[in-house]
LOLUMDO-856577 format. One record per residue (C-alpha): residue in three letters; z, x, y. Coordinates in Angstrom, 1 decimal, padded with zeros to 4 digits. Layout:
<site rest="ALA" Z="Z" X="X" Y="Y"/>
...
***
This chain:
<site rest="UNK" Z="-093.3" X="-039.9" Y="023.8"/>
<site rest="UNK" Z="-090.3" X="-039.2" Y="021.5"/>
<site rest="UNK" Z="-087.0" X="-038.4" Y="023.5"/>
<site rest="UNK" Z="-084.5" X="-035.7" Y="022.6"/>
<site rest="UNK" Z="-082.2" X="-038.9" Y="021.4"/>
<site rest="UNK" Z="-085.5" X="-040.1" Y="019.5"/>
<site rest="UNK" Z="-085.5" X="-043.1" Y="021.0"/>
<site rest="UNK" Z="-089.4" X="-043.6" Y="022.5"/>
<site rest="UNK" Z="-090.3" X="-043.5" Y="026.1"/>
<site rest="UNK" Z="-089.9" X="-047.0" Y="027.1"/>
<site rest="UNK" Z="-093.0" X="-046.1" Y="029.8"/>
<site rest="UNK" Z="-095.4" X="-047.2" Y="026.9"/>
<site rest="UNK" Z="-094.4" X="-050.4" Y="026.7"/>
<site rest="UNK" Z="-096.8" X="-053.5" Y="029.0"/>
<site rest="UNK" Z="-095.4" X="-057.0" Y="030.1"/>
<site rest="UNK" Z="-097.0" X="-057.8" Y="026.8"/>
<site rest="UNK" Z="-094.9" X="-056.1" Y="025.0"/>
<site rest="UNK" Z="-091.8" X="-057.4" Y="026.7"/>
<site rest="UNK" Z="-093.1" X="-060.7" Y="026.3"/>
<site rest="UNK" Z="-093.2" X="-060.3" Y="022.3"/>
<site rest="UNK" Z="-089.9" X="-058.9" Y="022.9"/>
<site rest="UNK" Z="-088.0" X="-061.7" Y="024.8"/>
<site rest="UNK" Z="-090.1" X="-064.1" Y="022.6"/>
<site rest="UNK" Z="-088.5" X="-062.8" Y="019.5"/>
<site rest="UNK" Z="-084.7" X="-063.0" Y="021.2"/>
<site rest="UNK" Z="-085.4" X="-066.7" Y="022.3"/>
<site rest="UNK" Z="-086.6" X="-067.7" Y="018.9"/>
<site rest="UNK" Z="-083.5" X="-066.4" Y="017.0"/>
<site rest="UNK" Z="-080.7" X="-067.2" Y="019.5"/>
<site rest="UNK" Z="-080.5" X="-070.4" Y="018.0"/>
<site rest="UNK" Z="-079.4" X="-069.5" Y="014.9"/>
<site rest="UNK" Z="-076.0" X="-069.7" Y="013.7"/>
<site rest="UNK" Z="-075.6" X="-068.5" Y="010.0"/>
<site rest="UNK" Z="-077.8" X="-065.7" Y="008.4"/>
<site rest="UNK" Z="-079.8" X="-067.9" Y="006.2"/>
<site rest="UNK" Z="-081.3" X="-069.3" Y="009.6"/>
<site rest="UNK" Z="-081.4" X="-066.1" Y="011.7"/>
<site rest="UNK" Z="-083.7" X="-064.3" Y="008.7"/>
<site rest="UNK" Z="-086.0" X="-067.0" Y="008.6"/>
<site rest="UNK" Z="-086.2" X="-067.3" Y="012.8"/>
<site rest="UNK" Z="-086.6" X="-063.5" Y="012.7"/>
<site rest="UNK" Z="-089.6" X="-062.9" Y="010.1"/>
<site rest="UNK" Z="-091.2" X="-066.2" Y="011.2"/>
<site rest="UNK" Z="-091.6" X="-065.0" Y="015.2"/>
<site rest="UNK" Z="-092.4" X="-061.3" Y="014.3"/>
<site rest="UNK" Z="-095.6" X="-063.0" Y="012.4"/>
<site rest="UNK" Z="-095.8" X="-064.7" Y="015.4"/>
<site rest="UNK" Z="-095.4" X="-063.3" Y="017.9"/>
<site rest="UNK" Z="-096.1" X="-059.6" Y="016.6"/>
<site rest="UNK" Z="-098.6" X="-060.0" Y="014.3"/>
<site rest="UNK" Z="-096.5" X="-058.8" Y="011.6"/>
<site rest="UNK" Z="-097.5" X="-061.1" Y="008.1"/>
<site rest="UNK" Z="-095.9" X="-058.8" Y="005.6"/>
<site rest="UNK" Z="-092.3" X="-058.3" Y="005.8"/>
<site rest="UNK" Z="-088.7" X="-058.6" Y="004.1"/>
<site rest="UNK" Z="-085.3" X="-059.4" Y="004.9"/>
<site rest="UNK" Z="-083.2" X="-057.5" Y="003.0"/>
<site rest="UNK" Z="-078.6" X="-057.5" Y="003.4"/>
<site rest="UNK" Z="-075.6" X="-056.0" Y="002.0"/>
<site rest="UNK" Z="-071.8" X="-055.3" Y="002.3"/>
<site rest="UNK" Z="-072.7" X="-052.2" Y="002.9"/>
<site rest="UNK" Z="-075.8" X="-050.0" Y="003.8"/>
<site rest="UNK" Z="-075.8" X="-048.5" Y="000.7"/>
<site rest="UNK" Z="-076.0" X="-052.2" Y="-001.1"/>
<site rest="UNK" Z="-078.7" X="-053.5" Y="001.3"/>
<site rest="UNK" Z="-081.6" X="-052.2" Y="-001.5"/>
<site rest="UNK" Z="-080.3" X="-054.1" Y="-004.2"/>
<site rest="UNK" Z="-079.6" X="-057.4" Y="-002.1"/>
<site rest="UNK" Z="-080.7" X="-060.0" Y="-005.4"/>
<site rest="UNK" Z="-082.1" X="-063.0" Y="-002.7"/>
<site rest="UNK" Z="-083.9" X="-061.1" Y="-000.1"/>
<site rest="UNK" Z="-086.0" X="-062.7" Y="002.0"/>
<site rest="UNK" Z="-089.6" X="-062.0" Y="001.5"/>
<site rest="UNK" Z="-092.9" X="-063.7" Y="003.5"/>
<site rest="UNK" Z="-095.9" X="-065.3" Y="001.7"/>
<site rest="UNK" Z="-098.0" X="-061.9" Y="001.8"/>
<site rest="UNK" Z="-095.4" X="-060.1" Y="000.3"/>
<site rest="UNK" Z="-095.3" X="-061.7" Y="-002.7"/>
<site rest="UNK" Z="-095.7" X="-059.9" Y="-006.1"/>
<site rest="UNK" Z="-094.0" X="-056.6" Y="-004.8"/>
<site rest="UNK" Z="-090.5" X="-057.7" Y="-004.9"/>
<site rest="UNK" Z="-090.0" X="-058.1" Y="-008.9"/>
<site rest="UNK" Z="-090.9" X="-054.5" Y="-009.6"/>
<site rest="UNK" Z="-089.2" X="-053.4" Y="-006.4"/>
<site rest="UNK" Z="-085.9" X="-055.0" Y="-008.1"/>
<site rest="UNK" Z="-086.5" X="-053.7" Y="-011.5"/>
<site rest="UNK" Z="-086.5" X="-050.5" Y="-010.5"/>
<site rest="UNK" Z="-088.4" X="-048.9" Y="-007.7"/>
<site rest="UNK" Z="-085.3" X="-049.8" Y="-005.0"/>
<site rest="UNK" Z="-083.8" X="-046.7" Y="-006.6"/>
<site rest="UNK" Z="-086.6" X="-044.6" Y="-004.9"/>
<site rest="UNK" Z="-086.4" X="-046.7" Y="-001.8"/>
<site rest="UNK" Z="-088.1" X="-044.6" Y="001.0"/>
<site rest="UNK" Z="-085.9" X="-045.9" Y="004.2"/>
<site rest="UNK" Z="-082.9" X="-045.0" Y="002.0"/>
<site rest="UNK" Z="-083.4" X="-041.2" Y="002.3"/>
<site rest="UNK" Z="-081.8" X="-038.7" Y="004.6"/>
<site rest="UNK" Z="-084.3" X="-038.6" Y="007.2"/>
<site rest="UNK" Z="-084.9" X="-042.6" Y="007.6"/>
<site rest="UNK" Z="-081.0" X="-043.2" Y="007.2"/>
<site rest="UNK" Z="-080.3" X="-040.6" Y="010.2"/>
<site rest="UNK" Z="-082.8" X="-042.6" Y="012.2"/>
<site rest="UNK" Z="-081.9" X="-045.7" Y="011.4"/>
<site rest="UNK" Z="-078.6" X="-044.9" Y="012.4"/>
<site rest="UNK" Z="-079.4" X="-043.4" Y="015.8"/>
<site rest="UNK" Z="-082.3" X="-045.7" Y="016.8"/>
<site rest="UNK" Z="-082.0" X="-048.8" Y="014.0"/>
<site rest="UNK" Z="-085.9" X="-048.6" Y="014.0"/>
<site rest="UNK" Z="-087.5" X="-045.8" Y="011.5"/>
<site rest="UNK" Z="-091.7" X="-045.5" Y="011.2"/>
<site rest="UNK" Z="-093.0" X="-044.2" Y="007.9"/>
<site rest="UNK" Z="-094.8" X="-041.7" Y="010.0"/>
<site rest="UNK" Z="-091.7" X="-040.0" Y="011.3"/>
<site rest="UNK" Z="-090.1" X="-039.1" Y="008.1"/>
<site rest="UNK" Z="-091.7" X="-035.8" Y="007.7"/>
<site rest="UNK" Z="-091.5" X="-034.1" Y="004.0"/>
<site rest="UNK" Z="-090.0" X="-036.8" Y="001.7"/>
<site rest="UNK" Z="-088.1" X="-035.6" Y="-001.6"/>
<site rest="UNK" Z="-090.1" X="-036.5" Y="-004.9"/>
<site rest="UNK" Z="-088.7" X="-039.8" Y="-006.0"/>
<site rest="UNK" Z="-089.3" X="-041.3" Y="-002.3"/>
<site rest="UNK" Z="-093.2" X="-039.8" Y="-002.4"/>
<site rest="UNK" Z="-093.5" X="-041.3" Y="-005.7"/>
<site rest="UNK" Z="-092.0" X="-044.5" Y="-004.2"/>
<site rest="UNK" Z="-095.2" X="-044.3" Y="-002.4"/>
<site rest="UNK" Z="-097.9" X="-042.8" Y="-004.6"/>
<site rest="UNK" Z="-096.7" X="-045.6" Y="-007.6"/>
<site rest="UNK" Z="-095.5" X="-048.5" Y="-005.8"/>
<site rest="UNK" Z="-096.2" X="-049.0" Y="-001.8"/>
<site rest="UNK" Z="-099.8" X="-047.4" Y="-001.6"/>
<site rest="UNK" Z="-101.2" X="-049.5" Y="-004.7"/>
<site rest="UNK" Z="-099.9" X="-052.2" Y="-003.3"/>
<site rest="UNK" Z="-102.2" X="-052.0" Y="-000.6"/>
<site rest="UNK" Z="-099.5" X="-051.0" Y="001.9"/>
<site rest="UNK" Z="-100.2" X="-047.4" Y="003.8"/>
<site rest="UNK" Z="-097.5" X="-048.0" Y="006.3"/>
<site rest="UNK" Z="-094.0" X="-049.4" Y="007.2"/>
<site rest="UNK" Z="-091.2" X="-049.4" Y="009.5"/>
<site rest="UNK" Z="-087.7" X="-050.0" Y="009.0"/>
<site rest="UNK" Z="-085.6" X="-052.1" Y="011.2"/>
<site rest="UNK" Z="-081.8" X="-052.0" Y="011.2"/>
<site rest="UNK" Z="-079.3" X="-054.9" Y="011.9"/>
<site rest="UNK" Z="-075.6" X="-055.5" Y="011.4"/>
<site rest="UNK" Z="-074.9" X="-058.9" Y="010.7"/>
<site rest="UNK" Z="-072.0" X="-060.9" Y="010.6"/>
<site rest="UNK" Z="-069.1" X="-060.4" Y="008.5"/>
<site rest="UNK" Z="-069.4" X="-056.7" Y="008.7"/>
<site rest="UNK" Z="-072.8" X="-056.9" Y="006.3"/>
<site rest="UNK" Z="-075.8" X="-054.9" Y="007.1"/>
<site rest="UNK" Z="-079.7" X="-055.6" Y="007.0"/>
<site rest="UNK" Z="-083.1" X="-054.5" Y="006.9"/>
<site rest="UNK" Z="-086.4" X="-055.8" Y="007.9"/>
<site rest="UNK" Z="-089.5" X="-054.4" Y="006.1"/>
<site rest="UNK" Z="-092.4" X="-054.3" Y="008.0"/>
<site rest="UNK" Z="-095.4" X="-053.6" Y="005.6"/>
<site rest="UNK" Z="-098.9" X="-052.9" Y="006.7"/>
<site rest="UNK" Z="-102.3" X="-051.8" Y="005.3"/>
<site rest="UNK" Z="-102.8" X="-049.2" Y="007.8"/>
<site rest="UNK" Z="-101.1" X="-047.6" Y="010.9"/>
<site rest="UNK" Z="-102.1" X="-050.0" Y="014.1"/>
<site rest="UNK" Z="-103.8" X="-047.9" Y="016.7"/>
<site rest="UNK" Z="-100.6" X="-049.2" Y="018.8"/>
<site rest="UNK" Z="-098.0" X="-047.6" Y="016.5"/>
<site rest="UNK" Z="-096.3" X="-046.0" Y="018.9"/>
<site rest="UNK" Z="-096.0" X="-049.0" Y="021.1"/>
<site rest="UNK" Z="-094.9" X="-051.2" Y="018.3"/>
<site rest="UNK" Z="-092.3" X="-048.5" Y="017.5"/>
<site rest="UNK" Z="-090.9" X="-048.9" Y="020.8"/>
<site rest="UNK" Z="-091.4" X="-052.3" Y="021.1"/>
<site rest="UNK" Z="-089.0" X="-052.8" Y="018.1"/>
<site rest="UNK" Z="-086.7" X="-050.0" Y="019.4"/>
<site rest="UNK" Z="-086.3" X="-052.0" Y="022.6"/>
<site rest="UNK" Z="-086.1" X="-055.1" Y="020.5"/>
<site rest="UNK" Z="-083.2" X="-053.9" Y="018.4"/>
<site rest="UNK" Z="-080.1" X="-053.7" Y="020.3"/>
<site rest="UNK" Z="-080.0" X="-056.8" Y="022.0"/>
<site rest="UNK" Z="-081.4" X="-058.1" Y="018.2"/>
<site rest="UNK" Z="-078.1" X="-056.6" Y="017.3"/>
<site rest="UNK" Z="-075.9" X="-058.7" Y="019.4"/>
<site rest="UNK" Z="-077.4" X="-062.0" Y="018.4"/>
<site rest="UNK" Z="-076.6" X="-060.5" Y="014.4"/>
<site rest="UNK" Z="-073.5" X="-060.0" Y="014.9"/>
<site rest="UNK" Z="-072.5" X="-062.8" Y="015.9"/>
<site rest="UNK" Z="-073.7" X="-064.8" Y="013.4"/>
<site rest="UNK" Z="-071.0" X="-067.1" Y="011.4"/>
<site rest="UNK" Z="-069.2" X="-064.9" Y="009.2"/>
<site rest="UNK" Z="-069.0" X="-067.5" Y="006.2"/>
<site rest="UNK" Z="-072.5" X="-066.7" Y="005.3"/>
<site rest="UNK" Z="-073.2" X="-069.7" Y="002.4"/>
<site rest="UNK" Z="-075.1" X="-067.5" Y="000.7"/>
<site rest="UNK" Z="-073.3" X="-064.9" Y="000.0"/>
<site rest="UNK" Z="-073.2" X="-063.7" Y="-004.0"/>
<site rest="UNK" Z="-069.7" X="-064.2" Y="-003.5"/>
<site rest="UNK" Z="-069.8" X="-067.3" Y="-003.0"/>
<site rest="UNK" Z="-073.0" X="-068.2" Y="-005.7"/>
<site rest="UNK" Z="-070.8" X="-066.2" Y="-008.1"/>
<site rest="UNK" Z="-067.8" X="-068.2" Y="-007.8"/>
<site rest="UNK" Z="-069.6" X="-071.7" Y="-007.6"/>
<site rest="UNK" Z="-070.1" X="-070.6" Y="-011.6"/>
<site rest="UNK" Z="-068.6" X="-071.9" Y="-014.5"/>
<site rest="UNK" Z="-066.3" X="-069.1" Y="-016.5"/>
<site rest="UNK" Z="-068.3" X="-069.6" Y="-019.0"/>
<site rest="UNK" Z="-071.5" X="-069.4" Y="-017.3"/>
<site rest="UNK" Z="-070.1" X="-066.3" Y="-015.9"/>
<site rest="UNK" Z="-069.4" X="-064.7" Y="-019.1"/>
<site rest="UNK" Z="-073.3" X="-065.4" Y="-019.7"/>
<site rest="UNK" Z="-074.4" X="-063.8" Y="-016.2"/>
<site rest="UNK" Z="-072.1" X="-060.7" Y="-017.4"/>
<site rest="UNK" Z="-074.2" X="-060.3" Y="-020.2"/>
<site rest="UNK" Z="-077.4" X="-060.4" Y="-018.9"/>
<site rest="UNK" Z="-076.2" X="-057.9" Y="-016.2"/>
<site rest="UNK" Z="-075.6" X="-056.0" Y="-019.1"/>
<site rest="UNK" Z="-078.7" X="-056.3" Y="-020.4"/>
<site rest="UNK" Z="-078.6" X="-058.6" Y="-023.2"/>
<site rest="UNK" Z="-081.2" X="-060.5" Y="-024.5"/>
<site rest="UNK" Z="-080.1" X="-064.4" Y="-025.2"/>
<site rest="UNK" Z="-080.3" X="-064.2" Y="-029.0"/>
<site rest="UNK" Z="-077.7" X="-061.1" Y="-028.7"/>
<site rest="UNK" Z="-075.7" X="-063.0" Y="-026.1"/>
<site rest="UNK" Z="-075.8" X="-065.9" Y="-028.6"/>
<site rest="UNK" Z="-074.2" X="-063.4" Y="-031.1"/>
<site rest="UNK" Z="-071.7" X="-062.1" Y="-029.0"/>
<site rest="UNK" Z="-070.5" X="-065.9" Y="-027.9"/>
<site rest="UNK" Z="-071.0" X="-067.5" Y="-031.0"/>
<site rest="UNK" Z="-073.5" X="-070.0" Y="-029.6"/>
<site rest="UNK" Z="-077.2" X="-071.0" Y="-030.2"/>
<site rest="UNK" Z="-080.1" X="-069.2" Y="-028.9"/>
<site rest="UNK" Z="-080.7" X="-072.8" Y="-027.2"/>
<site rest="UNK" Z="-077.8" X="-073.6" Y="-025.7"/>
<site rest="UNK" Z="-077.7" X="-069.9" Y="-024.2"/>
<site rest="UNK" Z="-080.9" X="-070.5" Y="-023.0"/>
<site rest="UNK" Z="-079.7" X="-074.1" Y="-021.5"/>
<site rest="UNK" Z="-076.7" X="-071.6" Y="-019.8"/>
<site rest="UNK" Z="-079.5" X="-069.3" Y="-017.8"/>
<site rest="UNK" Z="-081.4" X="-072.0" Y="-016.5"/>
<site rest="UNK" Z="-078.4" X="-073.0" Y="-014.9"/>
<site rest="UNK" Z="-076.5" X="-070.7" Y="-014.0"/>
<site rest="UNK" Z="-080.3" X="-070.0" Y="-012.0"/>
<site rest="UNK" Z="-080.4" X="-073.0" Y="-010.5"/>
<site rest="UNK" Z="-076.6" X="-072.9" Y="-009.3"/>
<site rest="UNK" Z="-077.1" X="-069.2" Y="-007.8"/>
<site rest="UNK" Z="-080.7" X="-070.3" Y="-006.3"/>
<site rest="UNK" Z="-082.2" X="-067.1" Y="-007.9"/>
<site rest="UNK" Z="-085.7" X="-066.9" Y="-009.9"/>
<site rest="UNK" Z="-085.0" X="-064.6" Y="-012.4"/>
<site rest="UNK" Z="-082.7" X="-062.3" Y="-014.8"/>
<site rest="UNK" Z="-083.3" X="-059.4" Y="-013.2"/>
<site rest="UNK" Z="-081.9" X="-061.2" Y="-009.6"/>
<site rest="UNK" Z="-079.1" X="-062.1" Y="-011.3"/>
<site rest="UNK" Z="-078.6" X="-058.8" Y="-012.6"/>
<site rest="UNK" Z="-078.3" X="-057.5" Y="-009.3"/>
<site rest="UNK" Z="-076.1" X="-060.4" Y="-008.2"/>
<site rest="UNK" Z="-073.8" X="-059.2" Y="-011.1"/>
<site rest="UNK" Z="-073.7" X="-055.8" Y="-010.8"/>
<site rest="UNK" Z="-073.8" X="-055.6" Y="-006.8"/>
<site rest="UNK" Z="-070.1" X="-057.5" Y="-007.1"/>
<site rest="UNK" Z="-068.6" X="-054.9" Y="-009.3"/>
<site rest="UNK" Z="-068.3" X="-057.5" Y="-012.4"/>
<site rest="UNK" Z="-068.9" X="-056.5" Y="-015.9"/>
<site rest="UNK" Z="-069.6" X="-057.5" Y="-019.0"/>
<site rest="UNK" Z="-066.9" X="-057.5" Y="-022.0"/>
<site rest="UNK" Z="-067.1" X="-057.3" Y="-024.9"/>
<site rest="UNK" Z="-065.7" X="-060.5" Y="-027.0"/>
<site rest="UNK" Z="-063.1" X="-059.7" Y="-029.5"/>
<site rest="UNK" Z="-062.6" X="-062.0" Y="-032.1"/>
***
């Protein structure tokens, strides 16, 4: 039963329920830095909840959370994350009104509950989610340490027969959730700050450009350097950033602010 405040009657919840729920808590209280706390927390929601597809996504803001470029992603989920980054974030369906207002009010939003979505979110679904074999999701909410936000996907190929239990199961799970987030460390070592920096200048030049959208035989124009040794440049400045691909790094880029310039010779 849905309360005025939206929150769900916590009369639908069993002493399983609370068990999951004080099961999750224990496993992530031992984690100190975010790195550890998203892996604790995805790890004992398949656990403990049953729940083998989901994502871990953060952000300085909420508004950055979609276009995290590292998120956090189990082995099920695997395969929808590159053309979720290359384009698809931008119709994310948690990020419209409706799921933002709930998220805000309860940090836990069901697919279900968003009523009528605007066009790009349905085709979010119709092109993306749905063929992915995924036919229903819920949103959970965290701040995090450092004044960073995050989201926890929670994919499914159907609606559980318990969705309304689950929904309040993670509604009751959420606030105390919230506390152990927030006090995670706030040097967060993996921060794109951080990856950023550890670069070279002249590996950050090269990251600049890809941001951009430049292929390496144009970057290799623009610098004045081989198609080889640019390519030599992006497997490294990949390895130093941990990322797996351009279009992470384009995100990394581009969620800092940075941008490319044009050389001038």
């Amino acid at each position: 039963m849905m309360t005025a405040s939206g929150a769900l009657d916590r009369d639908v919840l069993t002493s399983a329920d609370y068990d999951r729920i004080f099961g999750v808590l224990a496993d992530c209280d031992t984690a100190r830095d975010l790195r550890s706390f998203r892996e604790a927390l995805l790890e004992s929601l398949g656990r403990r909840f049953g729940f083998t597809t989901t994502t871990f996504f953060t952000g300085s803001s909420f508004a950055a959370i979609w276009t995290d470029p590292d998120p956090l992603e189990t082995r099920s989920s695997v395969g929808m994350l590159a053309p979720y980054q290359d384009g698809w974030y931008k119709n994310e369906v948690f990020s419209t009104a409706a799921a933002v207002t709930l998220l805000r009010r309860t940090r836990v939003a069901g697919l279900g509950e968003l009523g009528r979505l605007p066009h790009p979110a349905q085709d979010y679904l119709d092109r993306y989610l749905y063929p992915g074999g995924f036919h229903a999701a819920t949103a959970l909410h965290l701040d995090a340490g450092g004044g960073r936000r995050a989201v926890i996907g929670i994919f499914k190929s159907k609606a559980s027969v318990r969705e309304q239990q689950e929904l309040a199961a993670l509604r009751r799970l959420a606030g105390p959730l919230n506390g152990l987030s927030r006090a995670l460390a706030t040097d967060e070592p993996d921060s794109s700050h951080d990856r950023f920096s550890a670069l070279a200048p002249r590996q950050r030049e090269v990251a600049r450009l890809i941001a951009a959208g430049h292929s390496n035989a144009e970057i290799a124009t623009l610098l004045n350097l081989t198609e080889g040794t640019v390519k030599k440049y992006v497997s490294a400045i990949l390895d130093t950033t941990r990322l797996r691909s351009r279009t992470q790094l384009a995100l990394l880029v581009n969620t800092r602010g940075d941008r490319a310039v044009r050389p001038h010779w």
